[in-house]
PADODO-971534 format. One record per atom (N, C-alpha, C): z, y, x; atom name; residue number from 1. Coordinates in pm, whole numbers. Last residue first. Example, Ala and Ser with C-alpha at 12.3 -4.5 7.8 and 13.67 -1.06 7.14 Angstrom:
BEGIN
+--------+--------+--------+-------+-----+
!     c3 !     c2 !     c1 ! atomo ! num !
+--------+--------+--------+-------+-----+
!    708 !   -225 !   1285 !     N !   2 !
!    714 !   -106 !   1367 !    CA !   2 !
!    787 !      3 !   1290 !     C !   2 !
!    780 !   -569 !   1319 !     N !   1 !
!    780 !   -450 !   1230 !    CA !   1 !
!    780 !   -330 !   1320 !     C !   1 !
+--------+--------+--------+-------+-----+
//
This chain:
BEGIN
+--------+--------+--------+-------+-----+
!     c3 !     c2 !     c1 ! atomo ! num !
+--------+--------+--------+-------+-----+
!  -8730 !   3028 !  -2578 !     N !  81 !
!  -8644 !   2999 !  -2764 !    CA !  81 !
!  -8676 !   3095 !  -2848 !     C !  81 !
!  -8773 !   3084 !  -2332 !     N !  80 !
!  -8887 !   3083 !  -2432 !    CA !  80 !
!  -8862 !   2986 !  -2593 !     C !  80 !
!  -8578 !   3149 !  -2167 !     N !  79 !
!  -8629 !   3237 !  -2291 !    CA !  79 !
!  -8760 !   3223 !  -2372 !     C !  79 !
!  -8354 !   2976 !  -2008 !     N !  78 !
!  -8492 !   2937 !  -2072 !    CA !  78 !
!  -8469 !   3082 !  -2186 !     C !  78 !
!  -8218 !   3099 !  -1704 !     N !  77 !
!  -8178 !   3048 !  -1866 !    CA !  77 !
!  -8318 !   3065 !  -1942 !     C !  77 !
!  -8161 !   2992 !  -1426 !     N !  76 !
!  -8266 !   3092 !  -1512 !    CA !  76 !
!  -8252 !   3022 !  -1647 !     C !  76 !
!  -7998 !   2908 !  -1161 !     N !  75 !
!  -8040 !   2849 !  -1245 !    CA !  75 !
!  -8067 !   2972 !  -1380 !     C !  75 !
!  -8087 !   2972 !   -832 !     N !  74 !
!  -7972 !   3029 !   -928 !    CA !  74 !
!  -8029 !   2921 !  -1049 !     C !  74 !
!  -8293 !   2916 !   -659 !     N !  73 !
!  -8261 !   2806 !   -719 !    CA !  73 !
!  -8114 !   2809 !   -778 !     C !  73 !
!  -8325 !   3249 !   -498 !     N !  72 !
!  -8425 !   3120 !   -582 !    CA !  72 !
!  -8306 !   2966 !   -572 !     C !  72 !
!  -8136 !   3497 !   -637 !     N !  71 !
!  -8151 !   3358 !   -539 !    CA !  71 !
!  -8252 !   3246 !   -600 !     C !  71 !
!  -8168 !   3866 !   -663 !     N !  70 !
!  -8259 !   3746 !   -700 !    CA !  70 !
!  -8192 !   3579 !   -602 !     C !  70 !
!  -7831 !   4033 !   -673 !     N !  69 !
!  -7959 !   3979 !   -567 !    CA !  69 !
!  -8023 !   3826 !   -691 !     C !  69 !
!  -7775 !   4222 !   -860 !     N !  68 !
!  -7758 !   4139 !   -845 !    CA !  68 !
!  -7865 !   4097 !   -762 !     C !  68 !
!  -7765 !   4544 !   -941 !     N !  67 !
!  -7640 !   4508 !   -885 !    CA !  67 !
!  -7653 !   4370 !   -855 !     C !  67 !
!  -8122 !   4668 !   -846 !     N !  66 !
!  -7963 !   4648 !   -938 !    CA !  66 !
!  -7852 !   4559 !   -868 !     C !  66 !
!  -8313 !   4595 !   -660 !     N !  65 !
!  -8263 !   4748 !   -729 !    CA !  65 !
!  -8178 !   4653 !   -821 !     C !  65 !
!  -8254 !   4408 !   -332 !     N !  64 !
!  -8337 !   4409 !   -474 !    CA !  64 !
!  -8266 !   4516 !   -554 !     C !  64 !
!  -8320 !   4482 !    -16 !     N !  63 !
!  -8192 !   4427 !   -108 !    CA !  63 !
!  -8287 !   4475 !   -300 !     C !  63 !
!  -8488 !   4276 !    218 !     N !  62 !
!  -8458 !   4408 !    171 !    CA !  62 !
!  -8367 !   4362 !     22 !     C !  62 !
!  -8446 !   4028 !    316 !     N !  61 !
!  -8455 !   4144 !    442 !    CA !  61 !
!  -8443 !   4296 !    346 !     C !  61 !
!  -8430 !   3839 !    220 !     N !  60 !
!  -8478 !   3832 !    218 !    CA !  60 !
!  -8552 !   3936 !    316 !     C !  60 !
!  -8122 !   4007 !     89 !     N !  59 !
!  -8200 !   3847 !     84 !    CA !  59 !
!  -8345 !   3875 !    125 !     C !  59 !
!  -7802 !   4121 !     61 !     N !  58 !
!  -7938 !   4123 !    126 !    CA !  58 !
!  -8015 !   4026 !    146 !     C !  58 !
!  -7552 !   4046 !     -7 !     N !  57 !
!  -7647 !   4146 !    -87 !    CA !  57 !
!  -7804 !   4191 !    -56 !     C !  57 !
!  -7441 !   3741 !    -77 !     N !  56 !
!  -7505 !   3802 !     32 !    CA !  56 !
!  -7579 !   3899 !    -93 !     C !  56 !
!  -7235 !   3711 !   -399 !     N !  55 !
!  -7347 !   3723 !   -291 !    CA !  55 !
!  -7373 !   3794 !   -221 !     C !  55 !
!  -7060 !   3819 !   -591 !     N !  54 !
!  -6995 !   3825 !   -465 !    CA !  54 !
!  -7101 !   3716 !   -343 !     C !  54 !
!  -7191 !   3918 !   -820 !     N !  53 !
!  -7166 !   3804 !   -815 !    CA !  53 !
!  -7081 !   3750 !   -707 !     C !  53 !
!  -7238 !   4193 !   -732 !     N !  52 !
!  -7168 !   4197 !   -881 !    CA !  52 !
!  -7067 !   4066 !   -861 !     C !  52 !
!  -7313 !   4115 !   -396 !     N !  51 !
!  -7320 !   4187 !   -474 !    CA !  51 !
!  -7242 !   4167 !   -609 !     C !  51 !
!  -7184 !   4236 !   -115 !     N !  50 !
!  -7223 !   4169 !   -155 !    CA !  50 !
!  -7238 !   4252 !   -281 !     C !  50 !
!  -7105 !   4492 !     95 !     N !  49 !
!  -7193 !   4361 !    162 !    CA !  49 !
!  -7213 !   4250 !     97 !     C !  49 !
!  -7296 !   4792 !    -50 !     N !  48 !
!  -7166 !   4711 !     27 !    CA !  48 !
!  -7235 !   4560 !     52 !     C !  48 !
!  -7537 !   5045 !    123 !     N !  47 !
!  -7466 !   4885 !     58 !    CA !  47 !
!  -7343 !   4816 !     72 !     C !  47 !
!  -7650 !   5177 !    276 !     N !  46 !
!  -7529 !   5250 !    197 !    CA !  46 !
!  -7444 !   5129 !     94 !     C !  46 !
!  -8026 !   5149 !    257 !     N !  45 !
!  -7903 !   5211 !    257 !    CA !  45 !
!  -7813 !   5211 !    239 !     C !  45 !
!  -8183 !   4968 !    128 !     N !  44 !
!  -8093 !   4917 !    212 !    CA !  44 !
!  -7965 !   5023 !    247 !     C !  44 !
!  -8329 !   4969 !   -168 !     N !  43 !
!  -8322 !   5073 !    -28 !    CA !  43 !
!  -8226 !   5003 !     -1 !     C !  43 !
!  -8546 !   4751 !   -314 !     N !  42 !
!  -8441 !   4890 !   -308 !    CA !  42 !
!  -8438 !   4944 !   -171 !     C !  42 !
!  -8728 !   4550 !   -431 !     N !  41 !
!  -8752 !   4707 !   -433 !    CA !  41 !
!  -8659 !   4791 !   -366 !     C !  41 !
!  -8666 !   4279 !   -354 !     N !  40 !
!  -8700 !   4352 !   -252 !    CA !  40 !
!  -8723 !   4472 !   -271 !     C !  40 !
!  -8746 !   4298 !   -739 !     N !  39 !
!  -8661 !   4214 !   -609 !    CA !  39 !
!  -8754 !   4255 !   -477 !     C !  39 !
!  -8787 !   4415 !   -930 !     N !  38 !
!  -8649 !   4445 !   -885 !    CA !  38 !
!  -8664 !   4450 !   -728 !     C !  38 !
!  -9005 !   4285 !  -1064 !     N !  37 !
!  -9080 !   4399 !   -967 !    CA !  37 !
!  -8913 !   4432 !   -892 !     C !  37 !
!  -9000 !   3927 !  -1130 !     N !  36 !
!  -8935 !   4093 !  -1156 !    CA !  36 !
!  -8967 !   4175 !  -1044 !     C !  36 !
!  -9051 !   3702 !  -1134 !     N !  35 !
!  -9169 !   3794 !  -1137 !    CA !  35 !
!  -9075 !   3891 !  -1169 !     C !  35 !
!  -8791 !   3569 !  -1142 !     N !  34 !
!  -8893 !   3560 !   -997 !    CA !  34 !
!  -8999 !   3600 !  -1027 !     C !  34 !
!  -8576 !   3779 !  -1312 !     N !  33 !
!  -8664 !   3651 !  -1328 !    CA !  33 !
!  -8691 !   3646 !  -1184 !     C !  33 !
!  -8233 !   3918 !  -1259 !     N !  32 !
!  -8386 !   3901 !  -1229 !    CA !  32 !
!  -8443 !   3806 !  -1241 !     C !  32 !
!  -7969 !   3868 !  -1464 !     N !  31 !
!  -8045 !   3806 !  -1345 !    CA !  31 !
!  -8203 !   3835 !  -1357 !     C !  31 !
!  -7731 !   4088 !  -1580 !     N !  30 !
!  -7870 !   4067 !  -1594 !    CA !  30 !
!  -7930 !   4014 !  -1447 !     C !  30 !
!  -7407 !   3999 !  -1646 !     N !  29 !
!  -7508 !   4018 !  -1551 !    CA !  29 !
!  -7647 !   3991 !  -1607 !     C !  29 !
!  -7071 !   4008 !  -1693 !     N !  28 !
!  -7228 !   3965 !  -1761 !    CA !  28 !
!  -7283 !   4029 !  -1681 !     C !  28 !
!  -6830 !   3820 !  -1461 !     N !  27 !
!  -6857 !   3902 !  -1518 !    CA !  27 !
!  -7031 !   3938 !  -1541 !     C !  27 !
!  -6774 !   3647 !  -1287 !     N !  26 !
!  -6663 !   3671 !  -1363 !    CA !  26 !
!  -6700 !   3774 !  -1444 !     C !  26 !
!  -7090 !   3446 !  -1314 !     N !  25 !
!  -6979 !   3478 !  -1277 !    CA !  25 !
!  -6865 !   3535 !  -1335 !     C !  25 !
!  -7253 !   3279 !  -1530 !     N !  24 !
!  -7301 !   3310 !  -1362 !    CA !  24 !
!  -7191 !   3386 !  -1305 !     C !  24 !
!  -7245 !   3317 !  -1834 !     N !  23 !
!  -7182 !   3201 !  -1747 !    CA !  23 !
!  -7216 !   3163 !  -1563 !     C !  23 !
!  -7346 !   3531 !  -1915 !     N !  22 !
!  -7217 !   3535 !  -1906 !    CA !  22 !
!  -7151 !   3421 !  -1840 !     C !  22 !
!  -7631 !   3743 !  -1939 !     N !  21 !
!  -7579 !   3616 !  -1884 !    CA !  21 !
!  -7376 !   3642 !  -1894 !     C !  21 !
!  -7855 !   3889 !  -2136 !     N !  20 !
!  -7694 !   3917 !  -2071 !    CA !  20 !
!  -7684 !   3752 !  -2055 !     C !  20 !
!  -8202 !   3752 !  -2002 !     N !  19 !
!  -8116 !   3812 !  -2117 !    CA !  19 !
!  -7962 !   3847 !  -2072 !     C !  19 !
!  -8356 !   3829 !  -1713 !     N !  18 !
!  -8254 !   3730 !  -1802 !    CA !  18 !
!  -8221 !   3845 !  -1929 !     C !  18 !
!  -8607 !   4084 !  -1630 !     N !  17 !
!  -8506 !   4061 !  -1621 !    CA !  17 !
!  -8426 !   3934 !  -1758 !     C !  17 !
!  -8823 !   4285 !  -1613 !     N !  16 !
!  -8866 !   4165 !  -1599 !    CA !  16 !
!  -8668 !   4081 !  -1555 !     C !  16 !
!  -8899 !   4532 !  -1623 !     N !  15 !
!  -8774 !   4469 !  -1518 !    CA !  15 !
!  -8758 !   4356 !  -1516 !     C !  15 !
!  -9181 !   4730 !  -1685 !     N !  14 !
!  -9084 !   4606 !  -1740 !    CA !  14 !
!  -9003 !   4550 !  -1602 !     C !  14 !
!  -9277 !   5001 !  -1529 !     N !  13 !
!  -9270 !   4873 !  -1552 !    CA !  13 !
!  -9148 !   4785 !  -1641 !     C !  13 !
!  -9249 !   5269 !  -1576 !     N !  12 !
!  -9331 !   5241 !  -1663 !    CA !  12 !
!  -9308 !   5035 !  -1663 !     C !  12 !
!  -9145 !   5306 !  -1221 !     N !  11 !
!  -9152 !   5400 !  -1337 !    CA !  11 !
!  -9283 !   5290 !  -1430 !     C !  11 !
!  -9043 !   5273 !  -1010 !     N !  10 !
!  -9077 !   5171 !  -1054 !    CA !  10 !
!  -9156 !   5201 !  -1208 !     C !  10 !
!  -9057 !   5522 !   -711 !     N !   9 !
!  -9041 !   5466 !   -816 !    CA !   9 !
!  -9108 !   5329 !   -895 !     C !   9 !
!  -9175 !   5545 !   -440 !     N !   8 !
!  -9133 !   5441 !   -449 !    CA !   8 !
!  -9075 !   5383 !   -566 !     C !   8 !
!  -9290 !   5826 !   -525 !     N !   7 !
!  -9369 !   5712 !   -539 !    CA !   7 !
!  -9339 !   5565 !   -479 !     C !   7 !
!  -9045 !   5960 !   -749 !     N !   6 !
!  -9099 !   5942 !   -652 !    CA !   6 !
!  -9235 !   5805 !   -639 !     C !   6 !
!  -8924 !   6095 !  -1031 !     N !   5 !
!  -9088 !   6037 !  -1039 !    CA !   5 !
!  -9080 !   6034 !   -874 !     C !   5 !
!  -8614 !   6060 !  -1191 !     N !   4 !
!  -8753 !   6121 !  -1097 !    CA !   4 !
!  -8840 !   6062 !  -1049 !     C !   4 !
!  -8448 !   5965 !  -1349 !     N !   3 !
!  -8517 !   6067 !  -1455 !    CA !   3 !
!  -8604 !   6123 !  -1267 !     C !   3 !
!  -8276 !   5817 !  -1192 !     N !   2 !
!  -8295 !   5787 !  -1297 !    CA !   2 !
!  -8378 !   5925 !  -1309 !     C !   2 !
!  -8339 !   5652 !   -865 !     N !   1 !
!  -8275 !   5759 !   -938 !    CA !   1 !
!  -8339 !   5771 !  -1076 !     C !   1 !
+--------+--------+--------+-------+-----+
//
C-alpha cells in the first residue's frame, strides 16, 4: 500500500527494475532485474492467475509486488549503455 509504513513494507529501497520495455508483450512493462527486492515480496492473496504478460503469476511459491512475475531466462535488456 502506498503511503504506509508496515514492516513488510519495502519502504526506502530501489526496485531495482528494467527500463520501460516494449518488446516483452502486448504491452510496456517494467521487468524486475534478479537483484530486485520485488521478487517473492508480495502477498498471495486475491490474485488473478496470471500476470500483465499472461504468465504463471506465482513463481516460486510467492508472487513478486507488481504486475510482472521475475522468470529467470526472460531476456534483460543491457543497462549498462
Amino acid at each position: 500500500m502506498i503511503g504506509v509504513d508496515q514492516a513488510s513494507d519495502l519502504c526506502g529501497l530501489a526496485p531495482e527494475v528494467e527500463n520501460l520495455r516494449f518488446d516483452v508483450g502486448p504491452t510496456p512493462v517494467y521487468l524486475p532485474l534478479p537483484t530486485s527486492p520485488l521478487i517473492d515480496a508480495g502477498q498471495n492473496d486475491g490474485l488473478a492467475a496470471t500476470d500483465q504478460l499472461g504468465n504463471t503469476r506465482i513463481v516460486n511459491g510467492q508472487v513478486d509486488i507488481g504486475s510482472v512475475e521475475f522468470l529467470p531466462g526472460l531476456p534483460v535488456e543491457d543497462l549498462s549503455l
